[in-house]
N, C-alpha and C positions, 0 to 999 in steps of 0.2 A: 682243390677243385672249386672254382668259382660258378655260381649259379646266378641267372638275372631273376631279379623279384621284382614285384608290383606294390601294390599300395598296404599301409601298414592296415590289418585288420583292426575292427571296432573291438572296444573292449573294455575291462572295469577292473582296477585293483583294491583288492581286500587288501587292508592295511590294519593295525592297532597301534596304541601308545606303546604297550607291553605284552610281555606273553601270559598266556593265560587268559585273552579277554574273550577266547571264542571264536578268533578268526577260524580254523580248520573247521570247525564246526561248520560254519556259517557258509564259506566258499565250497564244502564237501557236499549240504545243504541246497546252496544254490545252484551248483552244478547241476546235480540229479533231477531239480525242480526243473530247469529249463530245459534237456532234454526230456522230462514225462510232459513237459508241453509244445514236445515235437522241433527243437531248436538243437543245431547241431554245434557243440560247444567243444572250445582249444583249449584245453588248460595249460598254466604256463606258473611255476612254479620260481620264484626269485634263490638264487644262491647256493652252494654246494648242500644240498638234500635230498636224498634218497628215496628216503621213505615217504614222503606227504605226495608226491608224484604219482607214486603207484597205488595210492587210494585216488586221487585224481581221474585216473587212469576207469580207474572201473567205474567211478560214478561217471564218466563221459561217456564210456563206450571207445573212448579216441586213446590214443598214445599222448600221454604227457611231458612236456619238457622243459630241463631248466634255465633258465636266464642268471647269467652272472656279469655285472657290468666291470666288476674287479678283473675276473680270469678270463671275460672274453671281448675279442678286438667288434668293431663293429660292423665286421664282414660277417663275422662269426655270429653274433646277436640276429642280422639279416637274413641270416641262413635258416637260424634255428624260427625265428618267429614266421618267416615264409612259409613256415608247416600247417600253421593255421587256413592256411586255401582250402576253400572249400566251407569253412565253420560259421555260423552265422555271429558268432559273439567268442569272444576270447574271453575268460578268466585268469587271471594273473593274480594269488597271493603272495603276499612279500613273506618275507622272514623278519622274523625279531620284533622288531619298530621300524615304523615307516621312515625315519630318518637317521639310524645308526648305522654305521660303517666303518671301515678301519681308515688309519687318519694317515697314510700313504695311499694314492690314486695306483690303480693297476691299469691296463687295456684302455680302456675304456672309461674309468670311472672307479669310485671305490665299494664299490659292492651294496650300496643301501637300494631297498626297494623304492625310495623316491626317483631316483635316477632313472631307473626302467620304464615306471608309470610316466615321468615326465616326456623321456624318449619318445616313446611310442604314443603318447597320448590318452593312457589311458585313463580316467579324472578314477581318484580314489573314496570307497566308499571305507569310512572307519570305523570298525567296531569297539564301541566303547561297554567296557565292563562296569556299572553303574548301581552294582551290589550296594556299595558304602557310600552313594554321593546323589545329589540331587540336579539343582544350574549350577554347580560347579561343572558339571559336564560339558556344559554348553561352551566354559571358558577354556576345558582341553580341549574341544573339536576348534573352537575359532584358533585358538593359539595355533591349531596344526595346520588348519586350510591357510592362513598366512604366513608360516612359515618363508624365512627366505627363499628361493628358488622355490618354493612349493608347488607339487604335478598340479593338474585342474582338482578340483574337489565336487565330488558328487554331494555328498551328505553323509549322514551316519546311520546306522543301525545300534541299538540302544540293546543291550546282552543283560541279562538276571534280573529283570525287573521284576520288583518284590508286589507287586498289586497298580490297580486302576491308578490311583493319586498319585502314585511313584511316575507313573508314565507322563499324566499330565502335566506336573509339576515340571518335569525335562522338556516334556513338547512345546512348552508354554515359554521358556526358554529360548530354543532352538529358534523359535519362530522369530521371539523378538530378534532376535542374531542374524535371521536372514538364513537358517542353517537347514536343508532339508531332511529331513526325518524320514528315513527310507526303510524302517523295519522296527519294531516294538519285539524283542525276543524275552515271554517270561520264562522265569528260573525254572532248572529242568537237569536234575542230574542224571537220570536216565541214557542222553545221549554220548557220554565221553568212551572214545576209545581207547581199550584197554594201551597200556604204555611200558616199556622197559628198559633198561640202559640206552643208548644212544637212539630213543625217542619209543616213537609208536611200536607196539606190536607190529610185523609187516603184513601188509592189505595179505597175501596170498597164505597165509598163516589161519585168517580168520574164516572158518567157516562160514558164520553168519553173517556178514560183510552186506551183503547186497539186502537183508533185511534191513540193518542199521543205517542203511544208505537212502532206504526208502522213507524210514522214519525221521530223518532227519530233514530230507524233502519235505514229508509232509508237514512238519513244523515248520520251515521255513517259509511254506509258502502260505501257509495259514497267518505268519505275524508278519513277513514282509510284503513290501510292494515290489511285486515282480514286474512289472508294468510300468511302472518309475526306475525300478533299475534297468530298465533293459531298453528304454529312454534315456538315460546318464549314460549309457557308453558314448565313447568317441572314439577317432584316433586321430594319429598326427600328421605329420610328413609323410611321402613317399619311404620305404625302403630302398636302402643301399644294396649294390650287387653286394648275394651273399657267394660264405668261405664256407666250405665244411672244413674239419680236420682233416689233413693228411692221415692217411689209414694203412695198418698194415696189408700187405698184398696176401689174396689167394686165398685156403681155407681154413676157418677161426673155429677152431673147436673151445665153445664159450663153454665156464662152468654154470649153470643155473639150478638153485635149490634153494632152500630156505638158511642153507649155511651158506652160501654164495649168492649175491642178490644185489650187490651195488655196483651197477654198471650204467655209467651216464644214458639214457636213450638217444643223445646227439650223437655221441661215440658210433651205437651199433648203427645207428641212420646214416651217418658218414662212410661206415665200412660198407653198408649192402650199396649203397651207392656210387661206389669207388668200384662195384664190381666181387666184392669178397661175401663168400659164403660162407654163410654165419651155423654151425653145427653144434647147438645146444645139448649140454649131457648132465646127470646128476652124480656127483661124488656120494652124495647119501643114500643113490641107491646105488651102489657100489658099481658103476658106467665106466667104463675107459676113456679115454677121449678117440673120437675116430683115428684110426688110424692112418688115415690120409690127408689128417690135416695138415696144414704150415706151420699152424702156430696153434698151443694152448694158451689159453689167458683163464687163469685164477683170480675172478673178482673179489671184493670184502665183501663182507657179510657179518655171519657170526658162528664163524667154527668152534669159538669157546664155548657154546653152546651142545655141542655136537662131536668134541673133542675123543670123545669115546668110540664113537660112531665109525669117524673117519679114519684113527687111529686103523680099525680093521678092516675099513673097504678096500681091503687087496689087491681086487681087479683094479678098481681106481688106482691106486698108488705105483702098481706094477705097469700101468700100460701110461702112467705120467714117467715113470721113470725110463721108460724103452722111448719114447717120445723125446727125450730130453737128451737123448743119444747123440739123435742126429738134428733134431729142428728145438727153435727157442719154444721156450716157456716163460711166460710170465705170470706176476703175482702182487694184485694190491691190496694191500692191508691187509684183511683175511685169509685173503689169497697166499700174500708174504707168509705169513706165519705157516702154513700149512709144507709150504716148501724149505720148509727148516726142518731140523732135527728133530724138534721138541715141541710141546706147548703146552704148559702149567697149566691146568683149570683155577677154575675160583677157590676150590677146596685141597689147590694144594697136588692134584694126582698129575703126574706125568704122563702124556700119552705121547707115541713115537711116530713123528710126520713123515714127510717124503723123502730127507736128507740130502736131498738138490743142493741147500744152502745152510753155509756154517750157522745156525739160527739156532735161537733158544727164547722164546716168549713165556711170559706169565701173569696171569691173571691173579694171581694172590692175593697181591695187596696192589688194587688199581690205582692206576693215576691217570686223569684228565690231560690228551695232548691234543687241541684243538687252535685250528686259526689255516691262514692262508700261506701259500708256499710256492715261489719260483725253483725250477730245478734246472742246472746247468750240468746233462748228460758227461762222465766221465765214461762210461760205458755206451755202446748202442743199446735202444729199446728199439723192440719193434717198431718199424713205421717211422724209427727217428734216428739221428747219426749222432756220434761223438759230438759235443759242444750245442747241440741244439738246446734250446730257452724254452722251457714249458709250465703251463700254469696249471695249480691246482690245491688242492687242500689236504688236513693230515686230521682226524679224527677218531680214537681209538682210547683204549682203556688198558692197554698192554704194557711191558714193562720187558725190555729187549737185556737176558739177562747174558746172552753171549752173540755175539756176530763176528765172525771171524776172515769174510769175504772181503774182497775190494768194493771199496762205494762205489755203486751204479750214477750215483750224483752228488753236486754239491746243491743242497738247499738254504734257503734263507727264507723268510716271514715274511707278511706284508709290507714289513715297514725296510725291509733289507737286513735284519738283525740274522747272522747262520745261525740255523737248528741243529740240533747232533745228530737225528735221523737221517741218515743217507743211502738207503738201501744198501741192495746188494747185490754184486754179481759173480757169478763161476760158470764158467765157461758157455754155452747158449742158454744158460738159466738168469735168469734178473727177477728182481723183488723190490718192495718198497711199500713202506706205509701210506706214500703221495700216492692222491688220486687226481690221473691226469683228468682236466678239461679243456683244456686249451694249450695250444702253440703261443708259443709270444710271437 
């Protein structure tokens, strides 16, 4: 579905060298600070994640979305940043470091948050973690703001500053450098959100949330300059007609709970767009999925958390399995496992899934399977036909101890190397660890 867009909105990427310097802090921070001063803000989140989104999401008051220049075309980027109509200022944090990526180009580009900022023009503000260092500082921000191909550079925000001298000593710096100093943040453990395998505790998990959000405004706007940052925005070019993703047809009985929770927000925009009604239900509280839908979709999350839980939600299991009769079902990541036979917790105990698909997962002894992934359909999926090219990512802790189905797909990595992950399909049931985001 092609959409016409207009001009790219103004806007600012939080960027750092590394992780851990403070950027979520900081953009969760600023977020909150410039709507409590009445400015209605887009947040835009770089690369396949989940979770930084949906705390985004709440300190905006708005729907957050991702940008990936690896897994999306530039129709698709168009689309998605188009959302911001209406906001006075966009917010875009990167991932990782501002210039790391995988070293095959996808779509568009290889996935680094410089690409994006440079796109759209958004000059990046760097948060430097400045714990152990003094004008050395000053030599990692120049080093970044000149970087080859480097986006605009606003200035820096200076994170755990140990007292008065500490700051001068950098500002003193910056200045000879020509570098603008756009926030002084002292050391403050107080503010980190709590964290757990494959990152944050999730926003909707935390009760106190909209405290911590508050408190983190109010620190930010006490050591930055909101008045110089909200001067540093720019943008760039025009926007290109945008793409949404082709969408499955008709009605989407979504799973949404704190076991099921990662579901791209371009995706569900796509679908109500396209016309399909989206009919949200909870597996943990033992929900059926409507019985009138088209289609069920099993998003990831984290049922090995919950594996107990879900094992006995009967209604849920009983009316996915009567659904599965006659209309598809599908399953990413979390999703997948749940529509298997099986799934090992961390301690070892088996608990018994929905038996849709020859599956057996386990949590035991975990291992790390993360990075980028094209999938070339051997099965149909929803919304897609045999042989179709789709982009997306494969993130999880699980350990696939039987699959006995036909692969749903052939994958490969970013760099084209096949993965042994292939999903799975029987008969209008399909599963997979990939998380779609995009069409090639």
């Amino acid at each position: 579905m092609t959409i016409p867009t207009g001009a790219a909105p103004r806007g600012l990427t939080i960027a750092a060298p590394a992780s851990g310097a403070g950027k979520t802090t900081l953009t969760l921070g600023l977020i909150r600070a410039l709507v409590r001063a009445g400015l209605t803000v887009q947040p835009f989140k770089n690369g396949p994640d989940y979770i930084d989104p949906a705390f985004h999401a709440v300190a905006a008051g708005r729907q957050a979305f991702n940008l990936d220049s690896w897994a999306m075309g530039e129709a698709a980027l168009s689309a998605v940043v188009g959302m911001a109509e209406g906001a006075d200022l966009t917010i875009f944090e990167g991932s990782m470091w501002l210039y790391d990526a995988t070293e095959s180009p996808g779509l568009s580009g290889q996935g680094a948050t410089s690409e994006i900022a440079r796109r759209f023009g958004w000059p990046v503000v760097l948060v430097l973690d400045v714990a152990a260092q003094a004008q050395s500082a000053g030599a990692v921000a120049r080093g970044f703001a000149q970087y080859p191909d480097a986006p605009p550079f606003a200035g820096v925000v200076l994170n755990n500053l140990g007292g008065a001298r500490h700051e001068v000593m950098i500002r003193t710096e910056m200045a000879r450098l020509g570098i603008p100093v756009l926030g002084a943040l002292p050391r403050r453990s107080d503010l980190a959100l709590p964290e757990r395998h494959l990152g944050l505790v999730q926003a909707a998990e935390q009760a106190d949330l909209h405290a911590r959000l508050d408190r983190m405004a109010a620190f930010v706007a006490d050591h930055a300059d909101l008045n110089g940052l909200i001067l540093a925005a720019k943008s760039g070019p025009p926007l290109g007609p945008g793409r949404w993703p082709d969408p499955p047809a008709g009605r989407i009985a979504l799973a949404r709970d704190a076991a099921f929770s990662f579901v791209y927000p371009h995706l569900i925009e796509a679908w109500r767009r396209a016309g399909a009604e989206i009919l949200p239900f909870s597996p943990l509280s033992d929900e059926a999925p409507d019985a009138t839908a088209d289609l069920v979709w099993l998003p990831g999350g984290y049922p090995e958390l919950h594996a107990g839980q879900i094992a006995a939600a009967e209604t849920f299991l009983t009316g996915l399995r009567r659904h599965a009769q006659a209309k598809p079902v599908h399953g990413e990541c979390g999703g997948y496992m749940v529509l298997g036979e099986a799934l090992i917790d961390a301690d070892g105990h088996s608990h018994q899934m929905a038996g849709l698909l020859g599956l057996v997962t386990s949590f035991e002894r975990p291992q790390m399977v993360l990075g980028y992934r094209r999938a070339e359909l051997l099965a149909p999926l929803p919304g897609h036909r045999i042989g179709a090219q789709l982009m997306g990512h494969e993130f999880h802790l699980s350990r696939v101890l039987r699959q006995t189905d036909p692969p749903l797909a052939r994958l490969t990595d970013a760099e084209g190397n096949p993965v042994p992950e292939t999903g799975s399909a029987r008969g209008l049931v399909t599963g997979s660890f990939f998380h779609l985001i995009s069409a090639a």
